[in-house]
N, C-alpha and C positions, 0 to 999 in steps of 0.2 A: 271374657275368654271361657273356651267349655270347657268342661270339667275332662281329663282322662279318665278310659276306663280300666277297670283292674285288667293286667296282664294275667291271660287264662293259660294253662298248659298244654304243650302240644297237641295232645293225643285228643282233645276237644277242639283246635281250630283245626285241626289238618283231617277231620273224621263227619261221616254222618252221622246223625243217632236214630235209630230203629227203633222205634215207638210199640210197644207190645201189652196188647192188652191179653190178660192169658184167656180171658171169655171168650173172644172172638178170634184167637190165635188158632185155634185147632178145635175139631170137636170133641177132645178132652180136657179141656178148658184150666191144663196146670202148671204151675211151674213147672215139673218134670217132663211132660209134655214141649216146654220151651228150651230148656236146657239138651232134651235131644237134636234138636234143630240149628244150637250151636254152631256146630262145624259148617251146617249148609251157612248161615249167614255167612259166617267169615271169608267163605269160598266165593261170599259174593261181594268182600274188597269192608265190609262193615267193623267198626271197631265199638264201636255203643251202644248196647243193648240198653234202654231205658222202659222200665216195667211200670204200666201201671200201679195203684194198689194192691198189696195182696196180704192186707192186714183186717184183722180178726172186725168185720159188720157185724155194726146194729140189725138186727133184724125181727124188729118190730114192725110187729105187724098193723101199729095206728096210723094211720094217715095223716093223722094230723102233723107229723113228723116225717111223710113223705115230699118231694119235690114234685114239682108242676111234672116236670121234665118222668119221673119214676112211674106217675100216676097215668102221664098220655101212653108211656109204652106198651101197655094193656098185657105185662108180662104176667102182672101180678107177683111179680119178686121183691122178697120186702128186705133184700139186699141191695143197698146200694154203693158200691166199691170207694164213692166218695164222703160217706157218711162211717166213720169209725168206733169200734165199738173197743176194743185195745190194743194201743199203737205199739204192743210190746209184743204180740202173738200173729202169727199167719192164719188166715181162717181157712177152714178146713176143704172149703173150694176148692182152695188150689194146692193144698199139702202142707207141710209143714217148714218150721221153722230149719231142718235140717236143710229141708230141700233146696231153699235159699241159699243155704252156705254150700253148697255144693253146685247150685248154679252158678253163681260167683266164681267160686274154684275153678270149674268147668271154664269159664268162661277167659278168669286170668290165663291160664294154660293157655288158652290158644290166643292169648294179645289181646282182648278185649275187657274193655272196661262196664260196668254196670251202675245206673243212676237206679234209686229208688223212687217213689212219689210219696211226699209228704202231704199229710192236710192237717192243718193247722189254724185255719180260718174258725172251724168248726168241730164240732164232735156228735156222735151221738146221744140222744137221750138217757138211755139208758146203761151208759160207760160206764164199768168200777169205779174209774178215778172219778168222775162226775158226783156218785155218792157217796165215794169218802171226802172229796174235797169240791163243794157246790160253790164254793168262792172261786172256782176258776172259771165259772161261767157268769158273766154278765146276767143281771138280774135287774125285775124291776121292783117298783119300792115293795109289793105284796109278794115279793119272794121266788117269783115264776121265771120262769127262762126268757132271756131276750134270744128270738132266731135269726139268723141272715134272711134273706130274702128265699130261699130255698127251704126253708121252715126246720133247719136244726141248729141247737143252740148253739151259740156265738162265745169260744171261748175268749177271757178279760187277761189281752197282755198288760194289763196294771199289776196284776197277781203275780208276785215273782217266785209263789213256790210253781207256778205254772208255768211261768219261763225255765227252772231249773229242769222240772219235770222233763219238757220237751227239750232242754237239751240232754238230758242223758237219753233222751232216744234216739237222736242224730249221731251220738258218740258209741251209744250201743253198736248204731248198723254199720257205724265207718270201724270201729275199733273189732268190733268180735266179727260179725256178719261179713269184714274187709268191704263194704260199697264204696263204691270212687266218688259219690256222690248222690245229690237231690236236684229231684224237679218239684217248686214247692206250687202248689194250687192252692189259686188265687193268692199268692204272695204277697198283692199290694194292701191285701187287708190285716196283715200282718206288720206291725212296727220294724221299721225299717232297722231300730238298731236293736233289736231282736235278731234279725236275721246275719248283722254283720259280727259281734257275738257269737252266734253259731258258726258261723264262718274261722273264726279267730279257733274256736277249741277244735274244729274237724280238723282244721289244718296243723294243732299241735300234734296230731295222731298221723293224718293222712297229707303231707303238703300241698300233694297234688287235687286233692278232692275240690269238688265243685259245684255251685250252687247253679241251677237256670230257675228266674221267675215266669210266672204264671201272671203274665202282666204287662202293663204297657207304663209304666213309673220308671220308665228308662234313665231317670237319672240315679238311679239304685243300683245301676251297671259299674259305677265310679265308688260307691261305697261297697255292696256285699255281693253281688248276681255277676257271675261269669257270661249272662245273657239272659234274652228275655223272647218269650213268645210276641208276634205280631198279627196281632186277629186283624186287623185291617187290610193287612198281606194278603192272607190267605180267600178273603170275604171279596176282594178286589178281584183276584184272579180266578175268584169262583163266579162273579160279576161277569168277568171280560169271554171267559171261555165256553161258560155254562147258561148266559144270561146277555142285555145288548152293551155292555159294558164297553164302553171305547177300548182300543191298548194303549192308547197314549196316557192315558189316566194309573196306570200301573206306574210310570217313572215318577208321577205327579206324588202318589203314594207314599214311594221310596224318597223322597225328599224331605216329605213330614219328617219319616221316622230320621234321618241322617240328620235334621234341625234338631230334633228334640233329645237324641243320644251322646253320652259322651263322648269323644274323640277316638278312634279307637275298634268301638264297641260292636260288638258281632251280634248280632240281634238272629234268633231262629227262624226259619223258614218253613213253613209246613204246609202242606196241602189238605189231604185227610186227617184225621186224628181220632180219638175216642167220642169226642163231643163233635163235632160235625157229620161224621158218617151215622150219628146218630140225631141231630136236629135239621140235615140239611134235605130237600122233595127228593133229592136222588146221587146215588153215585156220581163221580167225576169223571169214572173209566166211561158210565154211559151217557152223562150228558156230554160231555164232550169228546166222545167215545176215547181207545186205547190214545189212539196217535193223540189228543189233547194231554190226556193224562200225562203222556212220555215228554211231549212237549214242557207242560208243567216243571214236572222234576228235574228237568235238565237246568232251566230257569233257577229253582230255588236251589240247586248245584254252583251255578256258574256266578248268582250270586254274591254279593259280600257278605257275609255270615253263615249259619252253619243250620244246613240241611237237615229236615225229618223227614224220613218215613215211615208208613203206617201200614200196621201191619198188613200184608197182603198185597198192598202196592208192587210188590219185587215180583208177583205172580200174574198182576195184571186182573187182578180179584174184583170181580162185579157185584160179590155177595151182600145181602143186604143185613147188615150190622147193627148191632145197637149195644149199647153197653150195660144197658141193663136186663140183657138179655143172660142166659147160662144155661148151661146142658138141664137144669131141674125145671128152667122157666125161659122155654125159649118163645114161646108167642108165635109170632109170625115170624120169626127173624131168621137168618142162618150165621154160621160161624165160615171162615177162610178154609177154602177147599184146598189145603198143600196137599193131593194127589195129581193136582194139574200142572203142575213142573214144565212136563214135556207137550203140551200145549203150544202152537206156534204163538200165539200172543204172548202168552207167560214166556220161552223160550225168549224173543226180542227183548222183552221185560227185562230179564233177568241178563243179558248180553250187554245191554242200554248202564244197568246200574253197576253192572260192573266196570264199567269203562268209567265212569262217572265218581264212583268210589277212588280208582286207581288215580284219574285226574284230580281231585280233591286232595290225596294223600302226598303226591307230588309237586304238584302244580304250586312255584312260588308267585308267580302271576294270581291265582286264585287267593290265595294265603295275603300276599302284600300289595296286590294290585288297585289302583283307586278303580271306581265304576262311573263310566262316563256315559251319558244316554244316545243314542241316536237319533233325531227326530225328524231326519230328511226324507223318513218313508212315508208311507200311507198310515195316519195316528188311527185309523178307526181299526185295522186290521193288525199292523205290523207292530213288535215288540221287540226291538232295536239295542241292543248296548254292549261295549265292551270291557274287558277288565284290561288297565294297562301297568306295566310297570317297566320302567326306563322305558327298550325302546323294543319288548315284545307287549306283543295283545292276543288275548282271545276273545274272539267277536261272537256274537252269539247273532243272528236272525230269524224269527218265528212269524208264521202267521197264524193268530189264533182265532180265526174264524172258517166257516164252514163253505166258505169259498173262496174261490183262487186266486192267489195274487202274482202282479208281474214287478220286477225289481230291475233298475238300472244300475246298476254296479261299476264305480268308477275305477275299478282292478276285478282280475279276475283270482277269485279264493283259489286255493292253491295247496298251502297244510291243512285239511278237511280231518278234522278229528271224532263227528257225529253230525247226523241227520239225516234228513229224506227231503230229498228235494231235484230240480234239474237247472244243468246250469248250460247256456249255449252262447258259447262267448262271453257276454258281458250283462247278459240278462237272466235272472234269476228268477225261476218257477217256484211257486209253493203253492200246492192244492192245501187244500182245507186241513189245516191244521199241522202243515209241514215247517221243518225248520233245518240251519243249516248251524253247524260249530264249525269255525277252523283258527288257523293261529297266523298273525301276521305279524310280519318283524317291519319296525320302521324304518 
């Protein structure tokens, strides 16, 4: 029998989370710069602002302590947002330690909640705590740093003043700072009853606070993780839409993960993020142009689990990103243009996610419905399924390829709640990349 998984609190399954890197967020690349923007998110149905890092980088300048990933970006910035220098200070990038507690405040005010991002796998070289305390890093018998594969040291959860250490910084941000929660990167390299421990003390402070892993160790969802990212999700639909990826192969996907999860268990959905708009040959909005993208989102909406999006997504943003880009060391990159708002693409964008938001926040079909697939269409083009519960559904239909499909439909859709598409009778049009929502009662 599977394991159940922990009971998350509303305001996480009924909510998208907005993924914000403040580098690429704006061309002032700051918390305060995000916390102005507040109010537009909320306007757009969002209740989770989740922040990248915006704690105090290593910023050494040796190489030999840089990532593959730092060194291809030809920034020459020798910050890297996931390599930390102390987990107790905001680094001056993006302002300060106040700024924080007042984007939170900001943010409670108008109903939203705010995740932090943890790193904990690893530290910087050249960390305080590292040279006051060298027993928290992994070492080999001549004394030298053992690194992850990304070449910074590897902190040792055998060390338990190292476990104490990192939870008073979990308790720091939930108790003083008020955070609703963490998204911990790469969590699975992290002891798992480290993590549910940490879980135990946020929740003596904050009940409702919440853990998502950085990981696919989905049976970590039934002991400490409110959810878990799915890079296979995401890598699949960037396959299917942006490359010759069957559609049939996406339900194929979601099956692994529903074997391997506990019972329950809401697993995140994301398209873009910090780390694919920066490792992947090209945007999504362009390879599989707007209507693909919109298509996408609607997909990881409709969903059994809980939607990201990435910054700029909501605008319909082509820009070309990187996260180790910033206003001091931007390379070749750009940051998200929010003056394009009123942009017909952005304008649909932003119409699309609010509808989508609102359906998510209501919709008990979305919330408690199983997901059952469809696979009477066309598997190479068409992306079929619905959510049901008793005896309403919401059907989703898409075709995510760059030409047209025709559909026999054995009723004719009728409650049409989103898409683009044409319907004549009984027969269902979709040009490249079109898709149809509606709701059907049994």
């Amino acid at each position: 029998m599977k394991n159940k998984a922990i009971t998350s609190p509303e305001w996480l399954t009924r909510s998208a989370v907005y993924q914000v890197n403040p580098r690429t967020f704006s061309k002032e690349g700051t918390i305060r710069a995000v916390a102005e923007e507040l109010p537009y998110l909320k306007s757009l149905g969002f209740g989770i602002v989740y922040l990248c890092p915006v704690f105090e980088e290593d910023d050494s300048t040796d190489e030999r302590f840089w990532s593959e990933r730092q060194k291809a970006s030809e920034t020459n910035n020798p910050k890297n947002p996931y390599r930390m220098n102390d987990y107790f200070s905001i680094d001056e990038e993006y302002g300060t330690m106040n700024d924080l507690k007042e984007l939170i405040k900001k943010a409670h005010e108008l109903d939203m909640k705010v995740i932090l991002d943890l790193v904990y796998a690893h530290i910087g070289p050249n960390a305080p705590i590292v040279k006051r305390h060298p027993e928290f890093i992994k070492q080999n018998p001549d004394g030298s740093f053992i690194t992850t594969c990304w070449h910074f040291p590897e902190l040792d959860f055998k060390c338990e003043g190292l476990r104490e250490y990192l939870y008073c910084n979990m308790t720091y941000y939930i108790g003083v700072c008020d955070a609703d929660g963490f998204r911990c990167d790469v969590g699975d390299a992290v002891p798992v009853d480290f993590w549910k421990e940490a879980r135990r003390r946020m929740q003596r402070i904050k009940p409702d606070s919440i853990l998502i892993n950085e990981g696919e160790g989905y049976e970590k969802m039934a002991i400490a993780f409110d959810s878990s990212y799915t890079f296979g999700w995401h890598n699949r639909l960037y396959d299917i839409f942006c490359g010759d990826g069957e559609a049939r192969t996406l339900s194929e996907r979601w099956k692994e993960f529903n074997d391997a999860a506990p019972t329950g268990a809401l697993l995140l959905h994301d398209m873009d993020n910090h780390d694919t708009v920066t490792d992947w040959p090209a945007r999504v909005e362009k390879g599989a142009t707007h209507a693909g993208m919109e298509q996408i989102l609607v997909i990881n909406y409709l969903i059994d689990g809980i939607p990201m999006v990435y910054t700029g997504n909501e605008l319909a943003c082509t820009a070309h990103l990187n996260m180790f880009a910033n206003r001091f060391h931007m390379g070749k990159f750009e940051v998200t243009d929010r003056t394009r708002k009123s942009t017909p693409e952005s304008m649909r964008r932003q119409d699309i996610i609010k509808k989508l938001n609102k359906l998510k926040k209501e919709s008990d079909v979305l919330r408690f419905g199983e997901t059952v697939w469809i696979d009477s269409y066309d598997g190479e083009c068409i992306i079929s399924f619905k959510r049901r519960l008793e005896n309403d559904e919401i059907v989703f239909i898409g075709n995510a390829k760059d030409k047209s499909c025709e559909i026999l439909l054995d009723f004719v859709p009728e409650n049409i709640l989103l898409g683009n598409f044409t319907v004549s009778g009984s027969t269902l049009t979709l040009k490249p990349y079109q898709y149809i929502v509606f709701e059907n009662r049994m």
